[in-house]
C-alpha positions in Angstrom: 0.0 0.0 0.0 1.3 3.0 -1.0 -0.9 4.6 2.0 -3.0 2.9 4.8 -5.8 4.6 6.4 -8.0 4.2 9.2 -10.6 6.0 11.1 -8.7 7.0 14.1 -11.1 4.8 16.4 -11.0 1.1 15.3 -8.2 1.6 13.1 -4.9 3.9 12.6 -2.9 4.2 9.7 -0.7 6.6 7.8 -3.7 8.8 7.7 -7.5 8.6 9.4 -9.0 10.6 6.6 -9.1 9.2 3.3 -9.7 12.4 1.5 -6.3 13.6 2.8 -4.6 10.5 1.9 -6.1 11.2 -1.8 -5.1 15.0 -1.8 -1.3 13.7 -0.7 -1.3 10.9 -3.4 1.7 11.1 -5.7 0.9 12.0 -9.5 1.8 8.5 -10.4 -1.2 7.0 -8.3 -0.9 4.5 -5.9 -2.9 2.2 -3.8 -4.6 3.1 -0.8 -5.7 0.6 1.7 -8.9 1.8 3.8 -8.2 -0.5 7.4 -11.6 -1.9 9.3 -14.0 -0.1 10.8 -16.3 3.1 9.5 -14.9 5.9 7.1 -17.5 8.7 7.2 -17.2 11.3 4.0 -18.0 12.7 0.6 -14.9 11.8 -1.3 -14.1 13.1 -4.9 -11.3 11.8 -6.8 -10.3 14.8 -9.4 -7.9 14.1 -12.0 -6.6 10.6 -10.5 -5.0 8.2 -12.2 -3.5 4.4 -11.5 -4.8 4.5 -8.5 -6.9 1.9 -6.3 -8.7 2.5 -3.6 -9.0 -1.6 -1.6 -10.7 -2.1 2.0 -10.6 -5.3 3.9 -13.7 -6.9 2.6 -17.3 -6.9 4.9 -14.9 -4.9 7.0 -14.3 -1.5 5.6 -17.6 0.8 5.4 -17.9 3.8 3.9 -20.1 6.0 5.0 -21.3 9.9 3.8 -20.1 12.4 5.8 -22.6 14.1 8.2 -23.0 17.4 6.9 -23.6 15.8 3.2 -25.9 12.8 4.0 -27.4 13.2 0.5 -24.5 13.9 -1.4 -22.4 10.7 -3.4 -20.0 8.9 -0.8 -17.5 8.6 -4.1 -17.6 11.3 -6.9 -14.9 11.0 -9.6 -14.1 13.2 -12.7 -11.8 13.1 -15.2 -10.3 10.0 -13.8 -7.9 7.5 -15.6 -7.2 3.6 -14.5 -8.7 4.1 -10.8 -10.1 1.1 -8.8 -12.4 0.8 -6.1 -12.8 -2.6 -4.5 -13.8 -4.7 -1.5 -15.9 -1.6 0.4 -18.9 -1.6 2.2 -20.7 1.7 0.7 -23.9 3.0 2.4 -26.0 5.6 1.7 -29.6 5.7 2.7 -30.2 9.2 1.1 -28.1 9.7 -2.1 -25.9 8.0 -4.5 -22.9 5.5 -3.5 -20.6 5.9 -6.5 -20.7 8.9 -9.0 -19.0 9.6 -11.9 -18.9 12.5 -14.4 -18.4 12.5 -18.5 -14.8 12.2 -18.4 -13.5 8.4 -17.2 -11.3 5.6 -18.9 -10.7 2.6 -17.6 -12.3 3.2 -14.4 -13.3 -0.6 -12.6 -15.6 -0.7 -9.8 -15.3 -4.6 -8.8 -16.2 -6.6 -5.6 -18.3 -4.0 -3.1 -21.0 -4.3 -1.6 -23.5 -1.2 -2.2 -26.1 0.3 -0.3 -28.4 3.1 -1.2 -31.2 4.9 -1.5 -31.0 6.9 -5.5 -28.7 5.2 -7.7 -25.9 2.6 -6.0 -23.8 3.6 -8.7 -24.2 6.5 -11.9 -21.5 7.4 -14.4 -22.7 9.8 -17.1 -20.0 9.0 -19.8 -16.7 7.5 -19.9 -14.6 4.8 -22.2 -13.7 1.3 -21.0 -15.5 1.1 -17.8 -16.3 -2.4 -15.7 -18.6 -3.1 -13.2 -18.5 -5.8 -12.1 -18.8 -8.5 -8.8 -20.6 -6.1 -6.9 -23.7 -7.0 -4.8 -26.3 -4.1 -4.8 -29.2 -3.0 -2.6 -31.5 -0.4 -3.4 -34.1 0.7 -0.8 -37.5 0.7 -2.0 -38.2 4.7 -1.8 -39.5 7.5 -3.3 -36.6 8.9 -4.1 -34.7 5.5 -5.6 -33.7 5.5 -9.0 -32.0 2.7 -11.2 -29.2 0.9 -9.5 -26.5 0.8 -12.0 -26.8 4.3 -14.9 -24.5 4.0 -17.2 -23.6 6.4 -20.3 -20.3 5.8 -22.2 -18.2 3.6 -24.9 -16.3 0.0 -24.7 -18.1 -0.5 -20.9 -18.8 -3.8 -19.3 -21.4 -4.5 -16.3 -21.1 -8.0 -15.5 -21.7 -10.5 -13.0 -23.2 -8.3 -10.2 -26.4 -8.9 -7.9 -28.7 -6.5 -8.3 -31.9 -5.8 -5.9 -34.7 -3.5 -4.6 -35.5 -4.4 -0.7 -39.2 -4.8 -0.2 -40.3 -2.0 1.5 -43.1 -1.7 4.2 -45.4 1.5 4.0 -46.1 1.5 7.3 -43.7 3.2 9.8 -43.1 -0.2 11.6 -39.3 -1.4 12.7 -37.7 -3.7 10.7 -36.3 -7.4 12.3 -32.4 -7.6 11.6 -31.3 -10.3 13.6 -32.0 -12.2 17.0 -35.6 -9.7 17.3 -33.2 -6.3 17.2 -35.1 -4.2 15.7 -34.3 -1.3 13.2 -36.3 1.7 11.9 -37.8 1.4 8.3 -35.5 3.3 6.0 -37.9 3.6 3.6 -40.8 5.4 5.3 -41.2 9.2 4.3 -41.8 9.9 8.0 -38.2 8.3 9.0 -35.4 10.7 9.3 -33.0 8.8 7.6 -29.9 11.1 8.6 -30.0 9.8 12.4 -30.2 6.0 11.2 -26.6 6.1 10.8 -26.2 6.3 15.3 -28.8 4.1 15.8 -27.4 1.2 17.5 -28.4 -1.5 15.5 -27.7 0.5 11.7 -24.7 -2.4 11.3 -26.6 -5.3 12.2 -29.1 -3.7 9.7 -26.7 -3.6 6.9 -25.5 -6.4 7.6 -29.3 -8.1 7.3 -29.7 -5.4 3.8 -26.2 -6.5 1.6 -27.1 -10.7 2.3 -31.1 -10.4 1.8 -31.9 -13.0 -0.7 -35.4 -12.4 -2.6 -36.5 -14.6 -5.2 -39.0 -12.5 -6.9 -42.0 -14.4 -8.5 -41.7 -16.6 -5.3 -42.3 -14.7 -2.3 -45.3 -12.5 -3.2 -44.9 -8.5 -2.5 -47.0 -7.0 -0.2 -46.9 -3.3 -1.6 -46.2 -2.2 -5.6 -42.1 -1.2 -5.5 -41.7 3.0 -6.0 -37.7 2.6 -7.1 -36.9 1.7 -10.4 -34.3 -0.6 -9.9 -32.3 -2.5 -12.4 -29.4 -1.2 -15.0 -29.9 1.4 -17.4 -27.8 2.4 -20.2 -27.8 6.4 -21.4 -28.7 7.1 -25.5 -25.5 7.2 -27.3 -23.5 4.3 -25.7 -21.9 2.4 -27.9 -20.1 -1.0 -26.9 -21.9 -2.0 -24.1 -21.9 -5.3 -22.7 -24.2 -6.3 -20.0 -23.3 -9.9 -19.2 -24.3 -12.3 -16.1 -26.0 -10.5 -13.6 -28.7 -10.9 -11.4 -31.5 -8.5 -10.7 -34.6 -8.5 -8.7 -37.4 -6.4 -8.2 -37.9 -2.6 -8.7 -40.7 -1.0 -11.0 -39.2 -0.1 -13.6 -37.4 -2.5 -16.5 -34.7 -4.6 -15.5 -32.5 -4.0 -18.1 -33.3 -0.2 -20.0 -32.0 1.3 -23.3 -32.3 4.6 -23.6 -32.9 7.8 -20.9 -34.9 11.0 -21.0 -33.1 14.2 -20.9 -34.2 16.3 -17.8 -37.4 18.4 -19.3 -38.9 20.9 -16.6 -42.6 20.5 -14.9 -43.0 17.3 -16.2 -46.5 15.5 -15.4 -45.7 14.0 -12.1 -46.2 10.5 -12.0 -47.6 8.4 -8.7 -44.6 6.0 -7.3 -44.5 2.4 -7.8 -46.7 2.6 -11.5 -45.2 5.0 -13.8 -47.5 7.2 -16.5 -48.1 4.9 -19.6 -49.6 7.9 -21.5 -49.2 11.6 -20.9 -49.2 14.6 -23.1 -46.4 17.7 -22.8 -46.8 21.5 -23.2 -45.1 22.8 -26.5 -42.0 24.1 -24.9 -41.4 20.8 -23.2 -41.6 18.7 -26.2 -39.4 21.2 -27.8 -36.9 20.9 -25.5 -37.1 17.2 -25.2 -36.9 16.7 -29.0 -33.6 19.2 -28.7 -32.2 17.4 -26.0 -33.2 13.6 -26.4 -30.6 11.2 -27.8 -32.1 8.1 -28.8 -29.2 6.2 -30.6 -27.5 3.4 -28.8 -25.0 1.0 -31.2 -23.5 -2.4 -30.4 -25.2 -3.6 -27.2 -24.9 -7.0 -25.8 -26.9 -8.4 -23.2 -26.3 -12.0 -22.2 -26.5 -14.5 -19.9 -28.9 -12.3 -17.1 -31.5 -13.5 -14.4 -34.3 -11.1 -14.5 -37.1 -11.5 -12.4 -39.6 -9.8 -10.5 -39.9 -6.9 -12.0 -42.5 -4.1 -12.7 -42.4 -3.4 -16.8 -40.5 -5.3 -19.0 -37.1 -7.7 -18.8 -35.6 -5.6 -21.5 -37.3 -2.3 -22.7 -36.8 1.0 -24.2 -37.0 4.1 -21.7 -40.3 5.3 -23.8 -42.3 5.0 -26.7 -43.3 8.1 -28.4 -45.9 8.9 -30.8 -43.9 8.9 -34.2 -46.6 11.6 -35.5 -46.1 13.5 -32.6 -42.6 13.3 -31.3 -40.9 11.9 -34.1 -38.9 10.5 -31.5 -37.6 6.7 -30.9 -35.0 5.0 -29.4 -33.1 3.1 -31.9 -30.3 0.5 -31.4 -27.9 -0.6 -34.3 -26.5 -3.9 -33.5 -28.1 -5.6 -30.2 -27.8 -9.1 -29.2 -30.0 -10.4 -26.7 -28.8 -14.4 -25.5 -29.3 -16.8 -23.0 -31.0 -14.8 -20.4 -33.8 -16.0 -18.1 -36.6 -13.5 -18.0 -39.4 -14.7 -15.7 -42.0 -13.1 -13.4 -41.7 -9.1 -14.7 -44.4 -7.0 -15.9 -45.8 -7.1 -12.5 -46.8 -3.4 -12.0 -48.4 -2.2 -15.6 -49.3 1.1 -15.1 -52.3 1.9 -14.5 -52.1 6.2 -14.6 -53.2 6.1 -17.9 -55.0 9.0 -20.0 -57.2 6.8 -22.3 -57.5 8.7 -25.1 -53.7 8.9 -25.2 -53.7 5.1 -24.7 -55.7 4.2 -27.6 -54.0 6.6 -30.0 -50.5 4.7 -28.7 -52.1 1.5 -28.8 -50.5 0.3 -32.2 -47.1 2.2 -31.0 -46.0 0.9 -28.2 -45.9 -3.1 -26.6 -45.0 -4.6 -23.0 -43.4 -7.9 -22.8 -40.6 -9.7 -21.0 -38.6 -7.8 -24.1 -40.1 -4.7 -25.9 -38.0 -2.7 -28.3 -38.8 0.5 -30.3 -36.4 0.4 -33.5 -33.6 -2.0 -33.8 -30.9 -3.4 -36.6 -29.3 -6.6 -36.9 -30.8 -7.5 -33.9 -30.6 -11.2 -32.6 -32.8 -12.5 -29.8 -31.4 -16.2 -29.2 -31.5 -19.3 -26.8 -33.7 -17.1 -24.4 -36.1 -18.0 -21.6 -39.3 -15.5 -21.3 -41.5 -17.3 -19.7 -45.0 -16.3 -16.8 -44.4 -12.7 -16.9 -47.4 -10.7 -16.6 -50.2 -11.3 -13.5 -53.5 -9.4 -14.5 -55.4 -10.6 -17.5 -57.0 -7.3 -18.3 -53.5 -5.6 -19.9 -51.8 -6.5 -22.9 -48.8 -8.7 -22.8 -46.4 -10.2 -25.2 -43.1 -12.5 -24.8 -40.7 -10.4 -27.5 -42.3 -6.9 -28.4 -40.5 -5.2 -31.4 -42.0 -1.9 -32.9 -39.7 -1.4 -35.4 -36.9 -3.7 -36.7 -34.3 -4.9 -39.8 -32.3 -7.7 -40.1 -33.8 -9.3 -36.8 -33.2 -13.4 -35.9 -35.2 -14.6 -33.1 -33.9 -18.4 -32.5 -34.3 -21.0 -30.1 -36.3 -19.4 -27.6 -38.2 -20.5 -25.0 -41.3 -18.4 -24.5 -44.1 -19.5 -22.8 -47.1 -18.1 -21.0 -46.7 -14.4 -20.7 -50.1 -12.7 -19.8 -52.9 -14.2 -17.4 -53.5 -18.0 -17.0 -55.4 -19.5 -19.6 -58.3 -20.0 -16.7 -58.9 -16.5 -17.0 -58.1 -15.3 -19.8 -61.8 -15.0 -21.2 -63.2 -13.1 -18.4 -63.1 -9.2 -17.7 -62.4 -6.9 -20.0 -59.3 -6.1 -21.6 -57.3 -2.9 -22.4 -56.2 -2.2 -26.1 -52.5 -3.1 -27.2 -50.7 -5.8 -28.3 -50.7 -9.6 -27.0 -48.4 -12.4 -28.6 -45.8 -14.5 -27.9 -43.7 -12.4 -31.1 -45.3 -9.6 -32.2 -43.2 -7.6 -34.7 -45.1 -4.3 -36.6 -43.6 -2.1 -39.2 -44.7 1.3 -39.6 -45.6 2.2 -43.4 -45.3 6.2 -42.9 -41.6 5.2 -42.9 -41.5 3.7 -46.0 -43.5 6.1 -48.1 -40.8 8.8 -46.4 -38.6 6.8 -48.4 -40.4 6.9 -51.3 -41.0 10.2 -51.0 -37.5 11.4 -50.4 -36.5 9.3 -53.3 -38.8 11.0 -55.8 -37.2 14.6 -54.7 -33.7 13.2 -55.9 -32.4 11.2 -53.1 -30.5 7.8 -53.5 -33.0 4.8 -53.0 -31.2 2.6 -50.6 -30.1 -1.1 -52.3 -31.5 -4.1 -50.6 -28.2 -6.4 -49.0 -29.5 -9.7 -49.4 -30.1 -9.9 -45.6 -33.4 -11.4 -44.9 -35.9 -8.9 -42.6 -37.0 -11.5 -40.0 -34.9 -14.7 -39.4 -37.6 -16.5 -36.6 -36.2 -20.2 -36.2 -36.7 -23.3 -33.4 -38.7 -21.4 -30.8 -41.1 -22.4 -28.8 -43.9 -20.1 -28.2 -47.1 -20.8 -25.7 -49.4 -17.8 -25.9 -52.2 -17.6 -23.2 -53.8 -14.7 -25.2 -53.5 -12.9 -28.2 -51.5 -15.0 -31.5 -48.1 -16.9 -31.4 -46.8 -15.1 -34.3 -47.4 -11.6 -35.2 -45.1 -10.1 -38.1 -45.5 -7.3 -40.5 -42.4 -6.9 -42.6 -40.8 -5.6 -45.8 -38.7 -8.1 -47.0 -37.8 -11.5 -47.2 -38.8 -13.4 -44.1 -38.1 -16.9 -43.1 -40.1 -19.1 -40.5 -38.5 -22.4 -39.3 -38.8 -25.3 -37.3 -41.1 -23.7 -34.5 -44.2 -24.6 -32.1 -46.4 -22.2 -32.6 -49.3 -22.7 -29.7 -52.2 -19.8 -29.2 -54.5 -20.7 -26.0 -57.0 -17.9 -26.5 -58.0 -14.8 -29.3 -57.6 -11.5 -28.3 -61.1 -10.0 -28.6 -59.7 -6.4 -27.5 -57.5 -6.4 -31.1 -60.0 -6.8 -34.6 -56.5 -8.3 -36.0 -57.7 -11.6 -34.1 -60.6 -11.5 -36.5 -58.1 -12.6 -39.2 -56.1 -15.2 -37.5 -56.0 -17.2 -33.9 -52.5 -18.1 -33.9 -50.3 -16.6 -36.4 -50.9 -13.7 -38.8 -47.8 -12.7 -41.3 -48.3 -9.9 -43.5 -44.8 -9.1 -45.9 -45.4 -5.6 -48.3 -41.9 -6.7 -50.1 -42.8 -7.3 -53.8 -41.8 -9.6 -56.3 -39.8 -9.0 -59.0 -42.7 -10.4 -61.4 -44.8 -8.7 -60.1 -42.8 -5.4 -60.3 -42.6 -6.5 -64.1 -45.8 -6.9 -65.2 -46.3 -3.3 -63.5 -43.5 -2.1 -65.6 -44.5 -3.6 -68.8 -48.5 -3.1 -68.4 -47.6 0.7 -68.5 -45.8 0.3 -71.6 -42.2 0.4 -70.7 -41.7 -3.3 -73.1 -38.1 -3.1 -74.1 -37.6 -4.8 -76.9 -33.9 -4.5 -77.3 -31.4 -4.2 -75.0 -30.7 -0.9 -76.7 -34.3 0.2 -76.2 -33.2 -0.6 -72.2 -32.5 2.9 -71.4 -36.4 4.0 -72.4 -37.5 2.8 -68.8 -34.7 5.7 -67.2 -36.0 9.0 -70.1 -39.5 7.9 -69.0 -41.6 10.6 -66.9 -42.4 8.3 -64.6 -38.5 6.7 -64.1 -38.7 7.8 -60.5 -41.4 5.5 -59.8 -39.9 2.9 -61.9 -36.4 3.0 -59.8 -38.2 2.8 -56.9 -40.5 -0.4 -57.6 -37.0 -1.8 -59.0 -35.0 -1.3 -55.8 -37.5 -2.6 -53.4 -37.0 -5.6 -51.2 -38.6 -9.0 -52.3 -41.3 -10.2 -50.1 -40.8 -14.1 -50.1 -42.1 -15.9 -46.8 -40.5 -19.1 -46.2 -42.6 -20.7 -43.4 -41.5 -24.4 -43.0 -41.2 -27.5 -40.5 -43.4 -25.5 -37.8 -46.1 -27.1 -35.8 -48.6 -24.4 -35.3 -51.5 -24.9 -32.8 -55.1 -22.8 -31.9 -56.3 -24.7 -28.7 -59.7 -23.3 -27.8 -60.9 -25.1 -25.1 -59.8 -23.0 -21.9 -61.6 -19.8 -23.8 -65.6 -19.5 -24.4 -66.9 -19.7 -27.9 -65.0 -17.0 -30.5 -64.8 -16.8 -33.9 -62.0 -16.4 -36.5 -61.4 -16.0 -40.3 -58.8 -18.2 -40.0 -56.1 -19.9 -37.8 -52.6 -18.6 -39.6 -53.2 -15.9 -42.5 -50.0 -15.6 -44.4 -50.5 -12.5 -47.0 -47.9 -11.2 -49.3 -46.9 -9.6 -52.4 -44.1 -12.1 -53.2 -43.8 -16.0 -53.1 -45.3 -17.6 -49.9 -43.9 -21.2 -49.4 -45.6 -23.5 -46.9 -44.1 -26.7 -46.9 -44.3 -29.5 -44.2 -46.3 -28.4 -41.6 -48.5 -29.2 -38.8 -51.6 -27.1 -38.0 -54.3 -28.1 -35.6 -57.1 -26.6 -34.0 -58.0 -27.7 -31.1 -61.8 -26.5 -30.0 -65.7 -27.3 -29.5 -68.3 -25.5 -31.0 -65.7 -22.5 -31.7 -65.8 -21.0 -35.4 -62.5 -20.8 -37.2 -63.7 -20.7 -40.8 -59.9 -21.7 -42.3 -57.1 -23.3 -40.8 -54.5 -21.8 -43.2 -55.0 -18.6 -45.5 -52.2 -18.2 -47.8 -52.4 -14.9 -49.8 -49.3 -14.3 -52.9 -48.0 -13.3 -56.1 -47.1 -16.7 -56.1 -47.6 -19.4 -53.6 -47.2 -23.2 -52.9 -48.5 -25.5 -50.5 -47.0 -28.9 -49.8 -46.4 -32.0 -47.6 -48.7 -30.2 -44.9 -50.9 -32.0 -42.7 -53.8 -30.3 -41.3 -56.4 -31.3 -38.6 -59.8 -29.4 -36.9 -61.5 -32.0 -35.2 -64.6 -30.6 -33.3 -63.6 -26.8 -34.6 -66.5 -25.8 -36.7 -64.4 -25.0 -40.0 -65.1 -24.9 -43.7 -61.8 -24.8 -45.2 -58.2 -26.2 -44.3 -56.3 -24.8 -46.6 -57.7 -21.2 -49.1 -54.7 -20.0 -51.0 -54.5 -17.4 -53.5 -51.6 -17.3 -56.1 -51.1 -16.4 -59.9 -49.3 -19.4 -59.7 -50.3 -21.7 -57.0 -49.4 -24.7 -56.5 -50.8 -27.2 -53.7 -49.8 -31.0 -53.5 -49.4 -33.9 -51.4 -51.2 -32.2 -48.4 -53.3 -34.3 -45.8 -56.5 -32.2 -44.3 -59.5 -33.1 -42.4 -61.7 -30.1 -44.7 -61.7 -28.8 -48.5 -58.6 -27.9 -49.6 -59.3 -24.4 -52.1 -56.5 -23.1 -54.0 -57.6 -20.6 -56.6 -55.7 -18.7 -59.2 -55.8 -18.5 -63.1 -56.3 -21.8 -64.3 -53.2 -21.9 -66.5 -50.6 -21.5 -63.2 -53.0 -23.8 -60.9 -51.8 -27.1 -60.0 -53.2 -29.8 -57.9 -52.2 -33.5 -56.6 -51.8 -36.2 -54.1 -53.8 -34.1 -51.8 -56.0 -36.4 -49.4 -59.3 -35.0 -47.4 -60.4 -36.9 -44.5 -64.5 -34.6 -44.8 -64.8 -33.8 -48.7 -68.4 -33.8 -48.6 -69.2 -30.6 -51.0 -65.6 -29.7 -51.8 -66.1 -29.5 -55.3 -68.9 -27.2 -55.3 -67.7 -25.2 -53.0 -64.6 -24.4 -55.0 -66.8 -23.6 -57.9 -68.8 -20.9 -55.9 -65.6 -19.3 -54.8 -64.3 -19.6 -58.7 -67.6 -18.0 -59.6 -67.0 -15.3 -57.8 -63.4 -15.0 -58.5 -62.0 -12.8 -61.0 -59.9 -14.1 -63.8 -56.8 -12.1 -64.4 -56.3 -12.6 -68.3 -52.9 -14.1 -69.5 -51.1 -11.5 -71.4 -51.3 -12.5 -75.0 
């Protein structure tokens, strides 16, 4: 040790004040060993470099110092290579560790933390760690996120992260062998004089080994602090790996943070606003200010649990119309975290007009993101979060996305228990397993900005939705949800919806799975090009199509993605026994302008005396429907299989009801397809071909 310190009571070293030991330092750094017993101050490091800062582990507390109970018990700025490790930081009132805009290669390893705002906050900095640390936060009104953290090339990993249960009433708290303690977390407490009460170490000693399994042990009152880890807009290179956290009302893991607007609406603690409006300077100054952008984040290998929003989320959704605001991350992978019991406090401070109006913009689920690219979501476990069947609750919630593979995911029974899930009435938003929606006012922007002289952007090959080998059990709402522009492939999953969601008139279409692609096919795009006259009949008559008036719109038809669905190998299932009777159009409705392949397959519906009028609609420019086996049993249904195609193709299929494709004769092929009821299939395939508009072969 380059200097020993201790506290002039338990412990004496070259100096019983640590802040002098720090002002005496050498330039070069050093290491500074903090002896047993209690060090009371407010500590800033300025300017330090290669220095640690080590106490004898459980046995070196830090305390704040008396005139600055509020105040951080560590504040560092424009620090390089400095340590803190094995402490005991307490802080009932304020923050234990806070660091400014200006760290590198700061490491806060192995303490124990306990406070009542933020445990630790570091507004911006370059290769930060976090990591071994055990957390508390008390469950206050004044308790924000555990670990906020703003920077570049930063790693939080492997720490224990929790909010105590608090007690509203002003009753003592048991620490040990019936000593009692006073409840830090009542407003009436004067949390100041805690620190002389007699038993304040057996209490922290009770606070930094409480163990809370959250999910398990129920909780008596809603949580008002946050909790959790949240990372600032415009972090780049963050890795989030192996950690532990527990209760809190917020998101356990956030992207994203609001800049400080004044006279916000106030919000009542423990359920945070789900809708609110802001005055015209505020959402000025919160578009100015707001930086939405995070790039590179990985988050992997976490236990999340207990709760109040989602596992993962964004710090907001916005109204696009009226904010024009998202948070957007470029590059996040999301792998082999366990995500159970959250969404346990959904607010309920709603304004209801707002609420429907954000409906279609915004999602709650054990992971709900606003915009993301190349996203991956892999080898996951989202499984019983949500408790009240009234709000609306999906396993992976994606606004916005491109280039996105979900994969080998476990997800399974978020939103109420089957048992309920038809009684009561139920707010508007989305419910599914995967629900993934595209906005279209974005790409008609595109368009648009194209058309005044701007490069179209070239599609890269890269499919829009990758969505293999996951399991998926839906207690309400569909299985599958996607609406995307561009390729999309569907894979090898179990696709299993337990109830419609009569809240959403999107369950009209389908029960269990509903894809919708607007990417076009290249065909198609031809026979637009050519049935305006743009035929070339040379390759030196080529260059007609770019002198034409309408080359714009040409260009941009040309350079749009292609919309082929690959859905494949997936066992898809509408059980409708636990639910009273509904109706559907159909059990999956797969719509696009492109090629829609559904090959080998396994769809059932599972009801009795429930209408689902088609098990599979299939919808395409050009589609084909093979090896599939389909089965109703007691569902009342008409139709197995009713495809649309200008060239369809249908063959080798096993059904228990008509199979209809239709399309011009010409590009319509049949065989080998075997109906277990085909009473009045044949006619009824002539009523629907009566009905059925030819589209004339071009001559």
């Amino acid at each position: 040790c380059t200097f020993t310190v201790g506290n002039g009571k338990d412990s004496c070293g070259d100096y019983n004040d640590l802040q002098a030991a720090l002002d005496d330092l050498p330039d070069d750094g050093g290491r500074i060993c903090l002896l047993p017993g209690e060090h009371r101050g407010n500590f800033r490091l300025r300017g330090k470099k290669n220095l640690i800062i080590s106490g004898c582990q459980w046995r070196t507390r830090v305390l704040p110092g008396a005139a600055e109970t509020r105040g951080p018990v560590f504040s560092l700025e424009d620090c390089h290579r400095v340590i803190l490790e094995y402490l005991d930081i307490v802080n009932l009132e304020g923050i234990g560790i806070q660091g400014g805009t200006k760290l590198s290669a700061v490491e806060i390893r192995s303490n124990r933390i306990l406070a009542g705002t933020h445990a630790i906050e570091v507004k911006g900095g370059a290769n930060l760690v976090i990591r071994d640390n055990r957390i508390r936060l008390l469950d206050s009104k004044a308790s924000g996120v555990a670990i906020f953290l703003g920077g570049r090339h930063c790693c939080i990993e492997h720490n224990s992260i929790m909010v105590l249960p608090g007690k509203r009433e002003k009753e003592e708290i048991a620490v040990k062998d019936n000593r009692r303690f006073p409840n830090p977390s009542h407003e009436c407490t004067k949390v100041f004089e805690l620190y002389r009460h007699k038993e304040f170490h057996a209490y922290v000693a009770y606070a930094m080994e409480f163990q809370y399994l959250g999910g398990v042990l129920p909780v008596t009152e809603p949580y008002r602090t946050s909790g959790g880890i949240q990372i600032a807009g415009g972090s780049e290179d963050i890795r989030i790996l192996g950690n532990d956290i527990t209760g809190g009302s917020w998101n356990g893991i956030t992207l994203g943070h609001r800049p400080e607007v004044p006279e916000e609406p106030e919000q009542p603690y423990g359920r945070p606003a789900a809708t609110y409006a802001m005055a015209y300077e505020q959402k000025s100054a919160f578009q100015t200010r707001f930086n939405g952008r995070l790039q590179n984040i990985a988050i992997l290998d976490n236990n999340i649990h207990g709760v109040g929003l989602n596992g993962i989320g964004v710090v907001s959704f916005f109204s696009l119309k009226e904010m024009g605001l998202m948070v957007s991350v470029h590059g996040l992978t999301i792998g082999n975290n366990r995500i159970r019991n959250c969404l346990a406090q959904l607010p309920d401070y709603v304004d209801e007009g707002l609420w429907l109006r954000m409906s279609k913009e915004m999602g709650f689920g054990g992971i709900a993101l606003a915009d993301c690219e190349n996203l991956v979501i892999r080898e996951n476990t989202i499984e019983n979060n949500g408790t009240r069947h009234q709000e609306p609750v999906c396993g992976i919630f994606l606004l916005q996305g491109e280039k996105v593979d979900i994969s080998d995911n476990r997800i399974l029974n978020n939103g109420c228990p089957p048992a309920s899930a038809a009684s009561g009435a139920r707010r508007q938003g989305w419910r599914g397993g995967i629900v993934i929606t595209m906005s279209l006012n974005e790409w008609w922007q595109g368009v648009q900005e194209h058309l005044q002289g701007q490069e179209f952007p070239l599609p890269d090959g890269i499919p829009a939705v990758k969505i293999h080998h996951n399991i998926v059990t839906q207690p309400v709402g569909k299985a599958l949800t996607l609406i995307a522009f561009g390729p999309v492939s569907i894979v090898g999953n179990h696709l299993t919806s337990l109830a419609m969601d009569a809240s959403n008139p999107m369950a009209l279409l389908a029960g269990a799975v509903f894809v919708l692609n607007l990417g076009i096919s290249k065909d198609l795009v031809g026979a637009l090009v050519l049935s305006h006259g743009y035929m070339p009949k040379s390759l030196k008559t080529m260059a007609a199509v770019s002198v034409t008036p309408d080359k714009n719109i040409v260009e941009a038809l040309l350079h749009l993605p292609g919309g082929q669905v690959l859905y494949s190998d997936n066992q898809t299932t509408l059980n409708l026994l636990t639910a009273g009777l509904e109706k559907s159009l159909s059990s999956q409705l797969l719509v696009s302008l492109d090629d829609v392949s559904y090959i080998g397959n396994q769809s059932e519906c599972t009801a009795l005396g429930d209408e689902v009028y088609v098990d599979a609609g299939l919808v395409g420019a050009t589609v084909r429907t093979c090896n599939n086996r389909f089965q109703s049993g007691f569902t009342t249904m008409l139709y197995s299989l009713l495809s649309f195609g200008f060239m369809n193709t249908t063959m080798g299929n096993q059904a228990t009801h008509c199979l209809v494709p239709l399309g011009p004769s010409q590009f319509l092929h049949t065989a080998a397809n075997a109906v277990f009821v085909s009473t009045n299939c044949p006619d009824r395939q002539k009523q629907l071909e009566a009905h059925y508009i030819a589209v004339p072969s071009r001559k």
